[in-house]
Z-matrix of the N, CA and C atoms (Angstrom, degrees):
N
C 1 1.450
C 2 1.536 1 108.29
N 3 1.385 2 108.46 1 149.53
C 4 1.525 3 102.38 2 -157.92
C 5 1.872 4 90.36 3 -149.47
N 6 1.612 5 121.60 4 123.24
C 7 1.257 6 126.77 5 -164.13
C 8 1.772 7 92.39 6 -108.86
N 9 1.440 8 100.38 7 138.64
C 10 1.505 9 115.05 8 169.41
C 11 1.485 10 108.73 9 -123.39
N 12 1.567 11 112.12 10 160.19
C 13 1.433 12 117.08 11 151.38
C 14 1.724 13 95.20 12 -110.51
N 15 1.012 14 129.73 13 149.74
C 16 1.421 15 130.73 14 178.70
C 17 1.788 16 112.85 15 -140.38
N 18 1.409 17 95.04 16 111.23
C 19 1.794 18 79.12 17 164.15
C 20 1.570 19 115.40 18 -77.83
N 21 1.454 20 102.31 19 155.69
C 22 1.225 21 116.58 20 -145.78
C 23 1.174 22 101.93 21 -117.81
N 24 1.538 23 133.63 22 9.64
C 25 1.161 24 155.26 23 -136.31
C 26 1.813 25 105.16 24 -60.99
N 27 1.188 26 121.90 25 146.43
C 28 1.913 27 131.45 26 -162.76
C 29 2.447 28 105.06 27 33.37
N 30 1.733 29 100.93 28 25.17
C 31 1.140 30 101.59 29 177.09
C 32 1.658 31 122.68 30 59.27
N 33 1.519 32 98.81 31 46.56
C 34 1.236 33 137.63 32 167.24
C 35 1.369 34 146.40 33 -162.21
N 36 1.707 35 126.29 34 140.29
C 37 1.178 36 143.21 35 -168.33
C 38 1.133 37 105.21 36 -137.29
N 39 1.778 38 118.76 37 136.69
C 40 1.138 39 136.64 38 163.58
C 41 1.537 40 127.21 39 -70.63
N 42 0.919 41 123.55 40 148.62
C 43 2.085 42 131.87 41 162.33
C 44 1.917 43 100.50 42 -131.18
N 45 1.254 44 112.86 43 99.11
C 46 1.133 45 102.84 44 -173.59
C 47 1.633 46 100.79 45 -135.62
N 48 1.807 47 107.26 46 -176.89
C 49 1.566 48 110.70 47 169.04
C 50 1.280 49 101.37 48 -69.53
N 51 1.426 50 108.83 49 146.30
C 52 1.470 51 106.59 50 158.19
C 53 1.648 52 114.36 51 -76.56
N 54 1.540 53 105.23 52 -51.72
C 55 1.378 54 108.74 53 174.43
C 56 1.769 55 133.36 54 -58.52
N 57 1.027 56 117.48 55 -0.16
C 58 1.547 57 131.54 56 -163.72
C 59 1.352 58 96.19 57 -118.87
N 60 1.787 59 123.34 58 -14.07
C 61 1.605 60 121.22 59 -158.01
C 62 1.682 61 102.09 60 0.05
N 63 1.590 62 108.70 61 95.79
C 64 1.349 63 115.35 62 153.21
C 65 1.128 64 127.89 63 -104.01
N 66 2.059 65 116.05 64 151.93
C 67 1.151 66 118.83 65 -163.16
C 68 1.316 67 104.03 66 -64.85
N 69 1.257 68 119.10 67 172.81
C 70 1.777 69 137.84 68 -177.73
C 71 1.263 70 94.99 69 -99.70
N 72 1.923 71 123.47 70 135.11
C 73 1.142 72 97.03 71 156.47
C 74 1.358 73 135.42 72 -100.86
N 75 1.935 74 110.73 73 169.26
C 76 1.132 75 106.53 74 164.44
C 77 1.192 76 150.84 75 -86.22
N 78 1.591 77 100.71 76 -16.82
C 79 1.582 78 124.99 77 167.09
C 80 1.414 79 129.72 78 -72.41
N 81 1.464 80 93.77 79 82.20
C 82 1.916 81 97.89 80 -175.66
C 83 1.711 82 107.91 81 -98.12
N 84 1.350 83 95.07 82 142.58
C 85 2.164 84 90.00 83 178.99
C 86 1.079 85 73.55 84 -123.06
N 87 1.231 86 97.76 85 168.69
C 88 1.875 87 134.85 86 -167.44
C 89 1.327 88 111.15 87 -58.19
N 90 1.576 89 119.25 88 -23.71
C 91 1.493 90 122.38 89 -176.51
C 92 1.562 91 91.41 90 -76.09
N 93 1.224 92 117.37 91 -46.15
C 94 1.733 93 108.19 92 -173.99
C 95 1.062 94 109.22 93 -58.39
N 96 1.262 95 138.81 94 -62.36
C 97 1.240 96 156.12 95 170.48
C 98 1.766 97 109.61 96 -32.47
N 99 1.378 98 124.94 97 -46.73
C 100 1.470 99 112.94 98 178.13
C 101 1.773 100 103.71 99 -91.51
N 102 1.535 101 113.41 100 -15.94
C 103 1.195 102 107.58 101 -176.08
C 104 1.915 103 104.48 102 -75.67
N 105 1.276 104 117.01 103 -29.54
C 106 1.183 105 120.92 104 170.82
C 107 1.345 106 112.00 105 97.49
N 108 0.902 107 131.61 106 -8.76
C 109 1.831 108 164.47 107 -176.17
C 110 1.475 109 120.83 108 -122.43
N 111 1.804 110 111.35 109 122.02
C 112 1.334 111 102.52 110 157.72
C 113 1.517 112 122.88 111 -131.73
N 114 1.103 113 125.01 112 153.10
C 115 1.555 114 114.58 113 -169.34
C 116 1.714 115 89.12 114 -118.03
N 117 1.351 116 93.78 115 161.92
C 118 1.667 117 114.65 116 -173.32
C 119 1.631 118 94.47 117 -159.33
N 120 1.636 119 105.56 118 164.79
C 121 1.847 120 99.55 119 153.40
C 122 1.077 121 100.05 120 -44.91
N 123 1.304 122 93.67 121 138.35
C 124 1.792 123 113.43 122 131.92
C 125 1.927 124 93.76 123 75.49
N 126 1.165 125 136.41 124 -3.14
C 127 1.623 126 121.29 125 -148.85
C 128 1.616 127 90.56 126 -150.74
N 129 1.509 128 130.37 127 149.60
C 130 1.420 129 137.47 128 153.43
C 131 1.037 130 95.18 129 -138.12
N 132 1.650 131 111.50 130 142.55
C 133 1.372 132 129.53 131 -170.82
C 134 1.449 133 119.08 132 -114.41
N 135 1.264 134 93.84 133 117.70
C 136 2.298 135 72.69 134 -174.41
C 137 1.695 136 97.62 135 -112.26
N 138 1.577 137 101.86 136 152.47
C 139 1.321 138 104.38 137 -176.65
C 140 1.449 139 99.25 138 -123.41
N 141 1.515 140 105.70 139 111.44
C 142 1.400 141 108.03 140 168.76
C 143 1.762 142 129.87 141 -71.12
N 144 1.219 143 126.84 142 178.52
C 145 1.393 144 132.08 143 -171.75
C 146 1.908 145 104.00 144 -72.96
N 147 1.712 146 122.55 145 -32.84
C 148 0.989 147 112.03 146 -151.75
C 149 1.592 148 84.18 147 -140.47
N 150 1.452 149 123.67 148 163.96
C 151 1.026 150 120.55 149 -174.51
C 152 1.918 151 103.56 150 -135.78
N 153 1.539 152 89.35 151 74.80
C 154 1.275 153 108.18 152 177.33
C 155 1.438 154 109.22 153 -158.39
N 156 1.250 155 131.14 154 -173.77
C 157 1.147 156 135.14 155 153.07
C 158 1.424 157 130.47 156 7.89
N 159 0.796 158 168.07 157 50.77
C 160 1.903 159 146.17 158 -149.31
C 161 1.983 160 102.81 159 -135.78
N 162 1.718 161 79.88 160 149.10
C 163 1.569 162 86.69 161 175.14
C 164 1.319 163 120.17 162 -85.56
N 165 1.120 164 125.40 163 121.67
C 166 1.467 165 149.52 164 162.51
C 167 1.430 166 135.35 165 -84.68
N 168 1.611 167 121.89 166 103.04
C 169 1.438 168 110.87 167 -170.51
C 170 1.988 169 105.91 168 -102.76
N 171 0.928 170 99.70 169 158.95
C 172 1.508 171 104.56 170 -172.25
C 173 1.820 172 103.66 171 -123.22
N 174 1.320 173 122.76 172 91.80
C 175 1.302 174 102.24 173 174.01
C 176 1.733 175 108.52 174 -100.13
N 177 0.877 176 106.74 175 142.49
C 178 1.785 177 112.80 176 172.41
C 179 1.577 178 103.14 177 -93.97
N 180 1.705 179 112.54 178 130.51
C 181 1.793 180 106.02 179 -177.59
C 182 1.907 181 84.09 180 -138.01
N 183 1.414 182 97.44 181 167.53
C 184 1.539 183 114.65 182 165.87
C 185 1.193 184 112.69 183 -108.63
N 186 1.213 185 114.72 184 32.34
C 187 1.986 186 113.00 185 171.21
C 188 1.525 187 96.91 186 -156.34
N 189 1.383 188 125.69 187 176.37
C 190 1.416 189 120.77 188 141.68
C 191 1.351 190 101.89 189 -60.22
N 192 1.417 191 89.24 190 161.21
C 193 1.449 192 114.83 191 178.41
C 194 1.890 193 107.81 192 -88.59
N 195 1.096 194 114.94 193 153.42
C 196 1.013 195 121.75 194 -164.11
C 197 1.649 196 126.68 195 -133.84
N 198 1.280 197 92.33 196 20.38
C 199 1.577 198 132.64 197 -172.31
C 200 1.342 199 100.21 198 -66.63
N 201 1.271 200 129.81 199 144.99
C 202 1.633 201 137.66 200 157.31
C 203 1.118 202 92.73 201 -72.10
N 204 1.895 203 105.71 202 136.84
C 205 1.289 204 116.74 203 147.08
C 206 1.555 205 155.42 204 -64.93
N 207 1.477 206 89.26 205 -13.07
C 208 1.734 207 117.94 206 -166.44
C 209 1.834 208 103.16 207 -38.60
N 210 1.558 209 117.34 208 -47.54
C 211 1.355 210 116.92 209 -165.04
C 212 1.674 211 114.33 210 -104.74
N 213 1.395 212 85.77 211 37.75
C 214 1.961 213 109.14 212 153.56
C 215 1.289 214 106.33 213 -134.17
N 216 1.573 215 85.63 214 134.57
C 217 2.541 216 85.96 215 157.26
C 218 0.864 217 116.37 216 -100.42
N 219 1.345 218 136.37 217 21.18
C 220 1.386 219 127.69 218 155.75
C 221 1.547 220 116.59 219 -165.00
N 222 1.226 221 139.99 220 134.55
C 223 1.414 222 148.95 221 -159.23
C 224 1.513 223 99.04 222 -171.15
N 225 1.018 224 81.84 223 133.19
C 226 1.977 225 116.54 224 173.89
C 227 1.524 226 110.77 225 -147.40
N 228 1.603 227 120.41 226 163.63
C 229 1.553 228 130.47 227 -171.69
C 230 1.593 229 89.72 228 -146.95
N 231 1.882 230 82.46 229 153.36
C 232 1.634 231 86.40 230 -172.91
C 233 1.942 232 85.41 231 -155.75
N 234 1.249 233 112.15 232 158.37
C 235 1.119 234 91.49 233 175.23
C 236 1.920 235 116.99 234 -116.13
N 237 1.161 236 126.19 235 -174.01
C 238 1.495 237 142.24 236 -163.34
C 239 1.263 238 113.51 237 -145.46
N 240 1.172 239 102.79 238 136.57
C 241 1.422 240 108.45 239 -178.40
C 242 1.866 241 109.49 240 -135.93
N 243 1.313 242 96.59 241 106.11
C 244 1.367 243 128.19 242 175.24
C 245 1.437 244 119.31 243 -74.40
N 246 1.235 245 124.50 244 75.98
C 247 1.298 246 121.23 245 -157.03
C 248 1.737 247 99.67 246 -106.30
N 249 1.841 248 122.53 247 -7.07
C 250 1.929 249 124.10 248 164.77
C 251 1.689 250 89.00 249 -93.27
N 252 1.515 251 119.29 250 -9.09
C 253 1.814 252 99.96 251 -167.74
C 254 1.560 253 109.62 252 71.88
N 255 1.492 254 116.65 253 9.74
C 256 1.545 255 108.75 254 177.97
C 257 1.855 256 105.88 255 -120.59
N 258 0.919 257 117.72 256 110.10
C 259 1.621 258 124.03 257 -179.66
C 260 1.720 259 84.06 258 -81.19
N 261 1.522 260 61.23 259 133.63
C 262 2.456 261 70.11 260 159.25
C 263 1.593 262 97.21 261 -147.96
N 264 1.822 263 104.84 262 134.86
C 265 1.085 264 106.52 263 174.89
C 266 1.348 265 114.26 264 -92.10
N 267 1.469 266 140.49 265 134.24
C 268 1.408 267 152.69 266 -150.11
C 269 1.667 268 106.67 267 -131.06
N 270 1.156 269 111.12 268 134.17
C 271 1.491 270 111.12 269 172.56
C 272 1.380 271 100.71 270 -97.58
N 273 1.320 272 123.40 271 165.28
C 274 1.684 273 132.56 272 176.59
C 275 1.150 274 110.53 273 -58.29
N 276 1.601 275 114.81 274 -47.24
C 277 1.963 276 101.16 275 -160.39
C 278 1.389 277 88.54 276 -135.50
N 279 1.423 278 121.70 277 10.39
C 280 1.194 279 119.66 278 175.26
C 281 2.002 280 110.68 279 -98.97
N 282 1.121 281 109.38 280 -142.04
C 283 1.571 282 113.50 281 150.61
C 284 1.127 283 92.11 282 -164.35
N 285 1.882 284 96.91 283 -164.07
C 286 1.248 285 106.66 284 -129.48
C 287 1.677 286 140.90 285 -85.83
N 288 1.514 287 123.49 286 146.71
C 289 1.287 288 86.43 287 -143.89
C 290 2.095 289 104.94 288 -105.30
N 291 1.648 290 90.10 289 7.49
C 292 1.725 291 91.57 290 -178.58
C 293 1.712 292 89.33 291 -177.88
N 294 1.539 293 98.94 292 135.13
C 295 1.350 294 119.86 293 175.64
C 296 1.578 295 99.87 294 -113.75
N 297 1.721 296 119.13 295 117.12
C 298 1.342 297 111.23 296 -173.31
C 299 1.699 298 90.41 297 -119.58
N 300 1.594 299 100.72 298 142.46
C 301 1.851 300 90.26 299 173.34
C 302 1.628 301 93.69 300 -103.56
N 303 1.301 302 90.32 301 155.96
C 304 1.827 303 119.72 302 -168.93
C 305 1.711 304 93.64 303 -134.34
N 306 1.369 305 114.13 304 164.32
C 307 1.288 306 115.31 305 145.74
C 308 1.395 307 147.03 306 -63.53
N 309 0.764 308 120.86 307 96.96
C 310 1.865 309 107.27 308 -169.29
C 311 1.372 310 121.00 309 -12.17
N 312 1.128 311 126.03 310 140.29
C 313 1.207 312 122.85 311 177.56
C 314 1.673 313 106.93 312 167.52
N 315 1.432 314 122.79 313 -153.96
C 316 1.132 315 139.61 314 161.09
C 317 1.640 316 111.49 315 -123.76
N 318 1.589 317 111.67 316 132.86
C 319 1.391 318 109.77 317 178.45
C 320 1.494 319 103.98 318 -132.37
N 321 1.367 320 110.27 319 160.85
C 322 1.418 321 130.79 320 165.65
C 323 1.430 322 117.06 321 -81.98
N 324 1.349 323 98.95 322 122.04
C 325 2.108 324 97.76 323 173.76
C 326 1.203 325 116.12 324 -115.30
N 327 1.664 326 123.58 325 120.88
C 328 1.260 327 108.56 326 -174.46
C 329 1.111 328 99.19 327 -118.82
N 330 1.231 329 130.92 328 127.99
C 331 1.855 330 155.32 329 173.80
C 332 1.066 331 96.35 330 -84.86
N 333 1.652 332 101.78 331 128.18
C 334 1.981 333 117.74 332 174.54
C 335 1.658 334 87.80 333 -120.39
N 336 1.290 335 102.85 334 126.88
C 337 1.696 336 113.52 335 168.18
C 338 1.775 337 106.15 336 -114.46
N 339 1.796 338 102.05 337 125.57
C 340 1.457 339 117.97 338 -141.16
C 341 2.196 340 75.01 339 -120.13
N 342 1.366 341 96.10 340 125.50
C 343 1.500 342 100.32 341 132.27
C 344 1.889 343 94.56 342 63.77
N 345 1.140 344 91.81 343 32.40
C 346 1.986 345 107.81 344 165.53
C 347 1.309 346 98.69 345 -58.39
N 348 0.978 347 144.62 346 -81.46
C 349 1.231 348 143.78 347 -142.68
C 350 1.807 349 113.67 348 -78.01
N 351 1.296 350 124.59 349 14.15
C 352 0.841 351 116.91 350 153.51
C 353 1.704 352 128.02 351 -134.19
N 354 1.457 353 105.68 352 94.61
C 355 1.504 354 147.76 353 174.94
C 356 1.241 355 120.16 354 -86.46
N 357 0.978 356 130.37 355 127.23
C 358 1.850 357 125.76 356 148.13
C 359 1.241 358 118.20 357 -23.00
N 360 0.963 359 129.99 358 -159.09
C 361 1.552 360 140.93 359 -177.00
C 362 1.499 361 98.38 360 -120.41
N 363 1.258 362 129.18 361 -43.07
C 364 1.030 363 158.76 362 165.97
C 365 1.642 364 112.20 363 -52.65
N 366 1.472 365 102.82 364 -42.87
C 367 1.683 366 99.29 365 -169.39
C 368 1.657 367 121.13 366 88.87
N 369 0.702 368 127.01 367 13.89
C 370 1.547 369 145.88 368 -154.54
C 371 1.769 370 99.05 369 -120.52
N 372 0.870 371 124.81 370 -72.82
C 373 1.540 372 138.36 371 179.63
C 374 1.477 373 113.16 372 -94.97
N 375 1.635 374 116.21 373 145.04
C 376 0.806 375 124.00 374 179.89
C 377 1.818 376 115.17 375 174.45
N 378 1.235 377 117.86 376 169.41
C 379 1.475 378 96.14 377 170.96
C 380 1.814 379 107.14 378 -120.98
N 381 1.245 380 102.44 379 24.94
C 382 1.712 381 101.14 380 164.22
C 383 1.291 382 116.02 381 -30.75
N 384 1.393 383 126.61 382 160.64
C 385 0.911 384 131.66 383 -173.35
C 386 1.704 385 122.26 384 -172.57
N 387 1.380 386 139.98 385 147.29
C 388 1.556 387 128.96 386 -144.17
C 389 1.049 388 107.76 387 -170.11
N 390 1.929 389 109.06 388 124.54
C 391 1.308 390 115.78 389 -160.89
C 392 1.623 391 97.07 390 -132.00
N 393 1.159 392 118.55 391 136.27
C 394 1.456 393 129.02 392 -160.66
C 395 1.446 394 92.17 393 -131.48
N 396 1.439 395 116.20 394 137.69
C 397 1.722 396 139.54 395 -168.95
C 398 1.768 397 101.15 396 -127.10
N 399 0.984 398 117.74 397 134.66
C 400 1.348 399 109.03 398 176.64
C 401 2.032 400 104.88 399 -146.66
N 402 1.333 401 101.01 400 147.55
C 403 1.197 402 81.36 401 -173.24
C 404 2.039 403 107.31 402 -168.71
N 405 0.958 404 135.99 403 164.34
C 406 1.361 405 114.54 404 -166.33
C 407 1.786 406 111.56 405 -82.68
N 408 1.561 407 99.87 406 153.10
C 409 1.601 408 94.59 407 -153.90
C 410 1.428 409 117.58 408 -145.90
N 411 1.108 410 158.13 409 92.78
C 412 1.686 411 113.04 410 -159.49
C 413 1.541 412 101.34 411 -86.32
N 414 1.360 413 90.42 412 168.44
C 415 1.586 414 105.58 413 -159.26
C 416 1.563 415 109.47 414 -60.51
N 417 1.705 416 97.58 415 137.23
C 418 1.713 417 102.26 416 159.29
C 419 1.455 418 102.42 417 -152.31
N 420 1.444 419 96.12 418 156.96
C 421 1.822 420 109.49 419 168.09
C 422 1.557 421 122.81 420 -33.21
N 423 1.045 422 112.11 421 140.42
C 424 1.839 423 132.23 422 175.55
C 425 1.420 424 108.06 423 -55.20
N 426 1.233 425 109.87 424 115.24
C 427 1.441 426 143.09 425 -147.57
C 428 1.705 427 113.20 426 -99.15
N 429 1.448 428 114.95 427 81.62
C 430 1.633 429 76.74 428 171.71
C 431 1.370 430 138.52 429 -93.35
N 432 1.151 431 131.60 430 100.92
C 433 2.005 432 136.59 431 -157.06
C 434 1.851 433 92.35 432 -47.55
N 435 1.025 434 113.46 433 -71.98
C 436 1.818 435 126.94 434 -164.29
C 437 2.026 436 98.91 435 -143.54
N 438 1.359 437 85.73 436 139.50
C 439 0.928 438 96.64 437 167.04
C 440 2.015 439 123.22 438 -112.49
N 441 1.361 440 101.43 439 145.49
C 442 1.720 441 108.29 440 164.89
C 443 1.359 442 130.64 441 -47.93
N 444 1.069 443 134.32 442 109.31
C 445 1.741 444 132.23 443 178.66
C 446 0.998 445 97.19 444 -68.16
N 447 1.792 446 128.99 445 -36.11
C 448 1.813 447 100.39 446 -163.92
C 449 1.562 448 122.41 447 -90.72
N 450 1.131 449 116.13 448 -148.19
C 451 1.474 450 111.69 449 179.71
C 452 1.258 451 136.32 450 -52.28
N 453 1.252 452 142.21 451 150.01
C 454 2.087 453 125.42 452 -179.33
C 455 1.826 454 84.99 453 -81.54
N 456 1.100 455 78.04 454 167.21
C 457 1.333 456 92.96 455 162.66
C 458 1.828 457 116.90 456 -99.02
N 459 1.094 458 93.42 457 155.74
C 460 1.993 459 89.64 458 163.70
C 461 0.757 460 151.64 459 83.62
């Protein structure tokens, strides 16, 4: 298990190759946007609730996880393809904030979004919170587990 603070900057963070440095994209449609997740080569995008600061956990597993969802409001999976075996986590306008080596391969990332619904009014404060599972996978389409009733962000 691996703890981040991450800026979250335009309400996004990267999981990408390190070795492939691929672009981020810019073309989001509304399904990305409520799914909260976007996949591209080489890149998965998670879009958090607030676009500041937020805690981020990183666990590495050798299976899916098999966890109940009940104590997230929102989770989706998307998959990655690790073709140096080095994930690096990247902020939007920042850089980067952890280069982890993995084995080459392709993996599944599933983003748990914790505690959405409590924000400022403002958006600024809050105690959200976001737990990311990653683990080896072969590739499939962007997943949504449960979705959020309250507002998108962004």
């Amino acid at each position: 298990m691996r703890q981040y603070r991450i800026f979250a900057d335009y309400h996004q963070f990267y999981l990408w190759d390190h070795g492939t440095s691929p672009e981020a994209p810019t073309d989001y449609s509304e399904e990305d946007t409520t799914r909260r997740i976007k996949a591209a080569p080489f890149v998965v995008v998670i879009q958090p609730e607030r676009d500041m600061d937020v805690p981020v956990q990183l666990d590495l597993c050798d299976a899916p996880p098999d966890e109940p969802l009940d104590g997230w409001d929102h989770v989706a999976e998307a998959s990655l393809e690790l073709p140096s075996g080095q994930l690096e986590i990247h902020e939007c306008t920042g850089g980067s904030v952890d280069i982890i080596p993995l084995p080459p391969g392709t993996y599944r990332v599933r983003a748990c979004f914790g505690r959405l619904g409590t924000l400022s009014e403002d958006g600024l404060e809050g105690d959200d919170h976001y737990r990311l599972l990653l683990w080896p996978a072969p590739f499939a389409p962007v997943a949504l587990l449960k979705q959020y009733a309250g507002e998108q962000a962004g």
